[in-house]
RODO-2510 file (C-alpha; in nm, 4 decimals, decimal comma):
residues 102
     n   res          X          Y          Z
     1     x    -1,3397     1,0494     0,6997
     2     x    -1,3948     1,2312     0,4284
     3     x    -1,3359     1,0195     0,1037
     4     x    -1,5854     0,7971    -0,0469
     5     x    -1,5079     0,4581    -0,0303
     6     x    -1,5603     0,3783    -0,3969
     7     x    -1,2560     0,6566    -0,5200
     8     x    -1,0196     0,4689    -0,2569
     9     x    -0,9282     0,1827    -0,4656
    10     x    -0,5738     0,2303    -0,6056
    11     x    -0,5046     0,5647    -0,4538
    12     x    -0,2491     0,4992    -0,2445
    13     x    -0,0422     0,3506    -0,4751
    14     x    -0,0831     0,6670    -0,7126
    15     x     0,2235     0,8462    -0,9109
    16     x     0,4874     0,6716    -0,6801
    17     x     0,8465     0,6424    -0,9074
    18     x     0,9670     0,3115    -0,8640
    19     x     1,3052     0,4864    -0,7472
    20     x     1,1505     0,6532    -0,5194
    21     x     1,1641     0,5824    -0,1174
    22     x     0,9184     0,8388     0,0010
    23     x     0,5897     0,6526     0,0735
    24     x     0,2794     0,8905    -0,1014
    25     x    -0,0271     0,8619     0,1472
    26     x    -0,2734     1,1138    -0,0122
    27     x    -0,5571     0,9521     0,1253
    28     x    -0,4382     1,0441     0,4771
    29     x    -0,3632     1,4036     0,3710
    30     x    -0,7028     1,4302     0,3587
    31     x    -0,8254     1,3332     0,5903
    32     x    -0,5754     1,5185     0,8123
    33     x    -0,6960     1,8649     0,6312
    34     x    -1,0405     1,7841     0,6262
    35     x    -1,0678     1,7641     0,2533
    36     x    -1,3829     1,5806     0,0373
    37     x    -1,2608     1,4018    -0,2541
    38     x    -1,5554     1,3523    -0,4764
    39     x    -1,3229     1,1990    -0,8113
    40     x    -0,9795     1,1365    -0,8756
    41     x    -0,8719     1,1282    -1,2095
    42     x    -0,5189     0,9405    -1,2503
    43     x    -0,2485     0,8112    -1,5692
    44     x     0,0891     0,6330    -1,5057
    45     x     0,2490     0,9799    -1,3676
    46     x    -0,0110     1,1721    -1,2135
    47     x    -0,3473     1,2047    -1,0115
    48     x    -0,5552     1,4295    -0,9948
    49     x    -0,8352     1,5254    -0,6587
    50     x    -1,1541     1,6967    -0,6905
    51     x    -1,2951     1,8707    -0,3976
    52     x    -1,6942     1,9001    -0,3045
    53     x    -1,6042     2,2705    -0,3399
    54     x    -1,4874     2,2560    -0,6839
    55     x    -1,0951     2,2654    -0,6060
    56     x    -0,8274     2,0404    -0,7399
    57     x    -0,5214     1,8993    -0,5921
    58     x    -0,2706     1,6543    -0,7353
    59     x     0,0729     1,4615    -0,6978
    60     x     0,3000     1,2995    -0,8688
    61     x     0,5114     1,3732    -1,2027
    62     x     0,5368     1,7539    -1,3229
    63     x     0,7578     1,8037    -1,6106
    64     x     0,4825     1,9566    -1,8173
    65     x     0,3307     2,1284    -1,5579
    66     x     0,0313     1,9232    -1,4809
    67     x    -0,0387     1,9986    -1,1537
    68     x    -0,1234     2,3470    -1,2453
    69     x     0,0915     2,4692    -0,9645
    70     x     0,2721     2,6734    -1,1593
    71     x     0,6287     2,5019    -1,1399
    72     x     0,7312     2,1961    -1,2674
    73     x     0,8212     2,0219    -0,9484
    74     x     0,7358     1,7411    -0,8868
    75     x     0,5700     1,5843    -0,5892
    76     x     0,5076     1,2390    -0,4704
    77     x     0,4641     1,2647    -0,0689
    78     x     0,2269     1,4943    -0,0317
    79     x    -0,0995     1,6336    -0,2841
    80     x    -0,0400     1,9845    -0,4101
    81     x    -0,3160     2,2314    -0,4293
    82     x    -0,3538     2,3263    -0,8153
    83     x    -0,3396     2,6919    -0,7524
    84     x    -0,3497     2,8397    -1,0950
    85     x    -0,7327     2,7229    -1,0749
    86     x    -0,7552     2,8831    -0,7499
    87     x    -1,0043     3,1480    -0,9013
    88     x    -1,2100     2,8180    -1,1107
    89     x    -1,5154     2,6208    -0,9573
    90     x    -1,3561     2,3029    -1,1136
    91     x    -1,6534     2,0389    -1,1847
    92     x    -1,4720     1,7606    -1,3550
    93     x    -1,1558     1,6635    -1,3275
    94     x    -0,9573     1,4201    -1,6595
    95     x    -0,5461     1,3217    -1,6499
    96     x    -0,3938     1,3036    -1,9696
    97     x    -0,0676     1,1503    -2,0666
    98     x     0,0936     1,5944    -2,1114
    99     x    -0,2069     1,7511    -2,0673
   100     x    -0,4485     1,8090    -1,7639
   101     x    -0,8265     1,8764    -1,8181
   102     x    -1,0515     2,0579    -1,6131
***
């Protein structure tokens, strides 16, 4: 399917806003593009999803832009691709409480 079972734990509930009614399914965005998550990297707000080819997506909370989508909407149906790293071969992945690392 695409996703190691060991990085599902906890995913689904990732980034959701307790006021919020959409339901984020991540994992079955995935699957549905045909995407390999090989680490997710997650705080209270955010998560972030590393690809086998070194790209990054992520959902949830974007006030301080880090989702690296360059806006500061934020999304919590649906993962984003991070395309300000669109250029990067991203090898690690870390969520921060403002900040993003890659």
């Amino acid at each position: 399917d695409g996703i190691r079972d060991d990085l599902v734990t906890g995913v689904q509930t990732c980034a959701l806003p307790i006021s919020s009614t959409d339901t984020p399914n991540p994992i079955q965005y995935f699957i549905d593009q045909g995407i390999t998550i090989i680490k997710i990297a997650s705080n209270s707000t955010y998560s972030l999803f590393l690809t086998n080819n070194g790209q990054v997506y992520a959902i949830g909370e974007n006030i301080y832009r880090v989702l690296a989508n360059g806006n500061t909407t934020s999304q919590y149906t649906n993962p984003v691709f991070c395309s300000q790293l669109q250029n990067y071969y991203i090898i690690d992945i870390a969520a921060g409480y403002y900040t993003s690392f890659f």
